[in-house]
N, C-alpha and C positions, 0 to 999 in steps of 0.2 A: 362786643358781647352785650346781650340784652340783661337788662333787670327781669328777673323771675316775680318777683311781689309783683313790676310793676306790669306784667303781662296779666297777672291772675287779677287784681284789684279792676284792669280794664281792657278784658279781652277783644271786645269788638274795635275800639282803638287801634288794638295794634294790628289786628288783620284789613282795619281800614288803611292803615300805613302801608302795609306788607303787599295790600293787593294793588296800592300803587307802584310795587317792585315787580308786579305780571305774578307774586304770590297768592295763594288764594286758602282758607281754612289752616294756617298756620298754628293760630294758639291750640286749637282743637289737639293738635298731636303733642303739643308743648306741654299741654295741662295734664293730658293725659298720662304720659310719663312722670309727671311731676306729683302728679298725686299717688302714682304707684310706690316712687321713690318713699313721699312721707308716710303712704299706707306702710312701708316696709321697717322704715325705721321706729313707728309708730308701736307697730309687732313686737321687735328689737327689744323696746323699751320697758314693754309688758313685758315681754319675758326675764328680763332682765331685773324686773321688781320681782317678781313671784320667784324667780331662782334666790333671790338677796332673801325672803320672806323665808324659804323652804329651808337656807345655809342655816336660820338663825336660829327655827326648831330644830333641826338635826341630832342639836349637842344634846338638846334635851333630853329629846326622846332615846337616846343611847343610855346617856347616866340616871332614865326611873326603869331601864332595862325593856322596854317597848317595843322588842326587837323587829315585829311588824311595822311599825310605823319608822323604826329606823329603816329599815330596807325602803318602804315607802320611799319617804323622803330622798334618799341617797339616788333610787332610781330616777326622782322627780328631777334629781339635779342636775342627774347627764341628760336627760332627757332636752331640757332648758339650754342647758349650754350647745346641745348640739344646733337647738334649732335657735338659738342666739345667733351662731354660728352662718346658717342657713339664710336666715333673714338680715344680716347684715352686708353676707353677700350680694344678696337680691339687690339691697337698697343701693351700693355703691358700684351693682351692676347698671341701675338704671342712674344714676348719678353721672356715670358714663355716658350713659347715649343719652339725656338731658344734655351735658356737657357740650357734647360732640354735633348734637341739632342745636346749639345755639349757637356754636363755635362757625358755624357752617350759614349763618343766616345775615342776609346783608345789615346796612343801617336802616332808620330810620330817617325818611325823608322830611326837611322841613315843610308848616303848612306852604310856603310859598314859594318850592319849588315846583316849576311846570310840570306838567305830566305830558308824556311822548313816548312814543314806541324807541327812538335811536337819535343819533347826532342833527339827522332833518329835524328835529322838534325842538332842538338849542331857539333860547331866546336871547337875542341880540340885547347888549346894555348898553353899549358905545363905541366909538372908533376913534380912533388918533391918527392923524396925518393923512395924506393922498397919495396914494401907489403912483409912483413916475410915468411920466408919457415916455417910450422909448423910440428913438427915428427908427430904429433896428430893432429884429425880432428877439427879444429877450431871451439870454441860454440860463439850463438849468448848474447848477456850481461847477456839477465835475465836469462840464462841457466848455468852460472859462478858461481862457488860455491861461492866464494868469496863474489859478485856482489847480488846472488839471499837473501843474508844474509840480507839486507840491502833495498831488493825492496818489497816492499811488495802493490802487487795490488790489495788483495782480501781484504784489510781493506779498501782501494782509494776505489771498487768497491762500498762498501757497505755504504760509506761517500756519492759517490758524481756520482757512475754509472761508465760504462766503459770509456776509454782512460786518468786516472788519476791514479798517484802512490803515496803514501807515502813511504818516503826515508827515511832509521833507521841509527843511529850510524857511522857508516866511511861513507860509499857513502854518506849521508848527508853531510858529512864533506870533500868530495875529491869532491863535486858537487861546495859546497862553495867554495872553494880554488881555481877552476878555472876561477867562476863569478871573484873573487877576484883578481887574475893573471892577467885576461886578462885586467881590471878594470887600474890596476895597471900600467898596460904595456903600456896602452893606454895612460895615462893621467903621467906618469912621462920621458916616451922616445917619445911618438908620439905626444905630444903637444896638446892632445882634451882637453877640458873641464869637467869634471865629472859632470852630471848634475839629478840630483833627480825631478823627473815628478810625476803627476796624473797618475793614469790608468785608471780614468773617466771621459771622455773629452763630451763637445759638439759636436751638431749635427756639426755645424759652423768646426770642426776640422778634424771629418772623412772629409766629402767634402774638406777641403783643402788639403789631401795627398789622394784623389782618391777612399777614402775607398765605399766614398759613390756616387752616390745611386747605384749602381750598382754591388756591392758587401755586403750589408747588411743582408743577410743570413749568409754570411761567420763569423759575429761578435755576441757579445750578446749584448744585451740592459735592459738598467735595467728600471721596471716600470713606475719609475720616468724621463727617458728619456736620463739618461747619456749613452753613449756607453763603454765599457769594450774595451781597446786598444788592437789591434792585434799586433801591436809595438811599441816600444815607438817612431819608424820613426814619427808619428801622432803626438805627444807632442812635440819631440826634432824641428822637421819642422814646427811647427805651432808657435814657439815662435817666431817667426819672420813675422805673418799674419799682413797684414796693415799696418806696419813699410815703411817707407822709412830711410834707412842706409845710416851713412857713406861709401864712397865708400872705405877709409881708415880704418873700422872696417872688410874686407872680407878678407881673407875668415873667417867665423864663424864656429870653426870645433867640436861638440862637441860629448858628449857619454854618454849612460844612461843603468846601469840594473838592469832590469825592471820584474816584473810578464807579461808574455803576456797570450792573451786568443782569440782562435779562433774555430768555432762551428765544423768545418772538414764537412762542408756542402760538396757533393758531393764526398768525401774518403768514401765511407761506401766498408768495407771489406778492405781496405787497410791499411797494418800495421798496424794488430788489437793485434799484439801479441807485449810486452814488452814497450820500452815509446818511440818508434822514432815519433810517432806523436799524441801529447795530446791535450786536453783542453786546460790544465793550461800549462805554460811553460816557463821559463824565457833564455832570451837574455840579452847579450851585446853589444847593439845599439850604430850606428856609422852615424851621418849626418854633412854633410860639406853645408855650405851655402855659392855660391861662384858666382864673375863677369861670365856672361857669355864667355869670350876668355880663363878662366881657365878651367872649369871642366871636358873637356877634361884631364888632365895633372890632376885635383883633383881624376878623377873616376879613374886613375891607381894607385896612391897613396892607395889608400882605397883600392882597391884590393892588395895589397903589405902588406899592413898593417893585413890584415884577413890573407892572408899566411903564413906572417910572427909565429903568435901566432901557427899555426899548425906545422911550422918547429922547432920553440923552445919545442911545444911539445914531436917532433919527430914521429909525425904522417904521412904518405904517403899522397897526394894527389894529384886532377890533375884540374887544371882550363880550363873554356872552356867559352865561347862567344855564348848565347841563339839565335837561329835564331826567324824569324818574328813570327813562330807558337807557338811560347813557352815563347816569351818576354811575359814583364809582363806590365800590362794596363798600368801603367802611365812612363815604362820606354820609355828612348830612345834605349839606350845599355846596355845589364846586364852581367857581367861576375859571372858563379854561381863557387863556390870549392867546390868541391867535396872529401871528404874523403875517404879512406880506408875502410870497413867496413870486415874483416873477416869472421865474422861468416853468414856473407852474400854473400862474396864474388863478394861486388862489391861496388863500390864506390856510396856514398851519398850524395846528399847536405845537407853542413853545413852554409855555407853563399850564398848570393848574393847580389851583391855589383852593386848596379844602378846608372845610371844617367837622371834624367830626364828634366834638359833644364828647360825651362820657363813654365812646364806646370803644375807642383803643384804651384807654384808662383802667375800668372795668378787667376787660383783659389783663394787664399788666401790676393791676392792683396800687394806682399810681391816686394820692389822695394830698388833701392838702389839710391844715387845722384853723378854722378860723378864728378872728383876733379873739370872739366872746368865750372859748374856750369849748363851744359845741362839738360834738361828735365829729372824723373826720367826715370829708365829703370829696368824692369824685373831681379830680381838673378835669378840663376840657382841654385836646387836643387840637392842633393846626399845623398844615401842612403845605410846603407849594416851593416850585423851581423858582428860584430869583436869577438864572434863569439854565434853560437846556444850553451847553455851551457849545455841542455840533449845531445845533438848530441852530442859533444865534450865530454860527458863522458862516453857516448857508446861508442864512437871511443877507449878512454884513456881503457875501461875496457879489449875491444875484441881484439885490438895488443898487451897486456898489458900480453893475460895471461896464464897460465900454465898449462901443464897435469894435474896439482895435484889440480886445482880449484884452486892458488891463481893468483893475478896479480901485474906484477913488474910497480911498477909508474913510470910516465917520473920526471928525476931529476930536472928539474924546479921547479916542486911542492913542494920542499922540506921545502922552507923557509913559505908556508901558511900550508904545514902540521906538522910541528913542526921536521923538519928534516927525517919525514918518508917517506920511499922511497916502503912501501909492502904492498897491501891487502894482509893478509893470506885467503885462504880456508875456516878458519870460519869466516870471515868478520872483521878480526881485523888491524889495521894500525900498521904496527912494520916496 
């Protein structure tokens, strides 16, 4: 959600921002409703003094028997009320579609994020490790003898339709281990919170992290009205809606995983083969709630931290900095990592790690008090996978594996698989 003052104080700003979004004369319709809005309540207000002014002769002129000026008067005052009436409809009609074109309008990008039409214009920040030389032609997961032991999508198919898997015996068990690791990792070396969520949130919660209205295809909804969470980014960031905080409780850094679910509205025909992009799907969600003069210095942290779990992996990867055509609605800045993908032959995201400033907040009416006792002020929000835990086991399977169908696991895992370090070939952990 934008600031209104802060569009009106400097409008060409933020259409310079906006047209880096491919928006173009933005504020022009923003102002213009906004000033109808205060024309209206403005009206409101006058009438509402001259009706108070008209109530207070009334008496008078009844008790020196003025009977003209009492009718006067008395007509003066339905008159007032009606169009009190009239004009404050007006005002919190356009208070509405103010509301609803802001609700509807992406972020603002930082000054030094690149500008790009799509993902070809990402700028490369780094890479970690070297993708394996293989004597043999590299397969994609579900093609892994190992791995195919284990996946089975024509039972998912027949449950619940296409882009769903059920996962048998080890993968089920090397899928867990990761949620588990990372889980682990997060919450006894990196200081987050472990925190257990809903995955059926109110309308009230999409709209605070952006989901809605503007992305509601992209989610399910159930009958009765709950929505089905795309992340748990939605729950971990909404616990903090209408709060005013300690300024001494920030940063609030927590982590949650979670089942996610998203419709792939618009993927039709893309990776439609194996489970890189499902329905059903679970993450290990990472949000920092933080002053604004931090999350600069919070948003590197968290990308630090998703890297981190891929190098104790020992997976390759490479981070890059989304430009304007490819950032995502409600961020300011996203740095996405990118894995290794073999049997692709090319690297994938696995996380992205946002920062979006004041504009889920905003939304959510989510503020902090600082120590000198000033008026509250807006937190700043952070968001990002530490890590996708299907991604992350494709990745684990396809660097992982061998001529012979099995694959060698990364020796981190060893303590959540019972010191086993092997899929075999017929899908067993030794």
């Amino acid at each position: 959600m934008h600031d209104i003052r802060a569009i009106r104080e400097n409008p060409e700003a933020f259409d310079a921002a906006m047209a880096r979004r491919g928006l173009s004369g933005v504020s022009a319709e923003v102002l213009g409703i906004d000033e109808a809005r205060r024309a209206s309540i403005a009206a409101a207000e006058a009438a509402q003094a001259a009706r108070n002014a008209a109530s207070k002769e009334v008496g008078a002129a009844k008790a020196r028997g003025d009977e003209a000026e009492f009718e006067r008067l008395r007509a003066l005052l339905a008159e007032k009320k009606d169009e009190i009436a009239r004009l404050e409809e007006a005002a919190k009609a356009e208070d509405a579609r103010l509301t609803d074109l802001l609700l509807g309008l992406p972020n603002l990008p930082f000054h030094d994020v690149p500008d790009g039409d799509d993902e070809d214009d990402n700028v490369e920040l780094r890479r970690w490790g070297t993708p394996r030389a293989f004597d043999f032609t590299p397969k994609e997961h579900f093609e892994i003898a190992g791995a195919a032991a284990g996946l089975d999508f024509e039972t998912a198919a027949k449950l619940s339709g296409s882009r769903f898997v059920v996962m048998r015996g080890a993968i089920a068990r090397l899928h867990r281990a990761l949620a588990q690791f990372m889980l682990d990792t997060h919450v006894t070396e990196n200081g987050l919170t472990e925190t257990i969520t809903p995955v059926l949130v109110r309308d009230e919660a999409m709209y605070g992290t952006n989901q809605l209205p503007k992305f509601a295809e992209d989610s399910y909804r159930t009958t009765n009205g709950w929505w089905l969470i795309p992340t748990s980014e939605v729950t971990l960031t909404n616990t903090v809606a209408g709060d005013i905080l300690d300024a001494g409780a920030l940063p609030i850094r927590l982590c949650a995983h979670t089942q996610c679910f998203r419709s792939e509205a618009g993927s039709a025909g893309k990776d439609t083969s194996g489970m890189l992009r499902q329905h059903q799907f679970e993450k290990v969600e990472m949000v920092s709630i933080t002053r604004p003069e931090d999350s600069g210095a919070e948003h590197e942290r968290m990308t630090r931290l998703a890297e981190d779990i891929l190098e104790r992996l020992g997976l390759p990867y490479r981070t890059v900095v989304l430009c304007t055509g490819d950032l995502g609605f409600g961020a300011r800045r996203t740095h996405d990592i990118e894995v290794w993908l073999p049997g692709q032959n090319t690297y994938r995201e696995i996380s992205s790690v946002s920062v979006c400033g004041d504009f889920q907040a905003r939304r959510m009416t989510a503020r902090f008090r600082p120590e000198d006792g000033a008026k509250p002020e807006f937190v700043h929000t952070l968001n990002g996978s530490g890590l996708a835990v299907g991604r992350c086991l494709i990745a684990v399977l396809e660097n992982g594996q061998q001529a012979d169908g099995s694959v060698d696991l990364p020796e981190v895992l060893g303590p959540w698989l019972g010191g086993k370090t092997r899929l075999t070939a017929e899908g067993v952990l030794e």
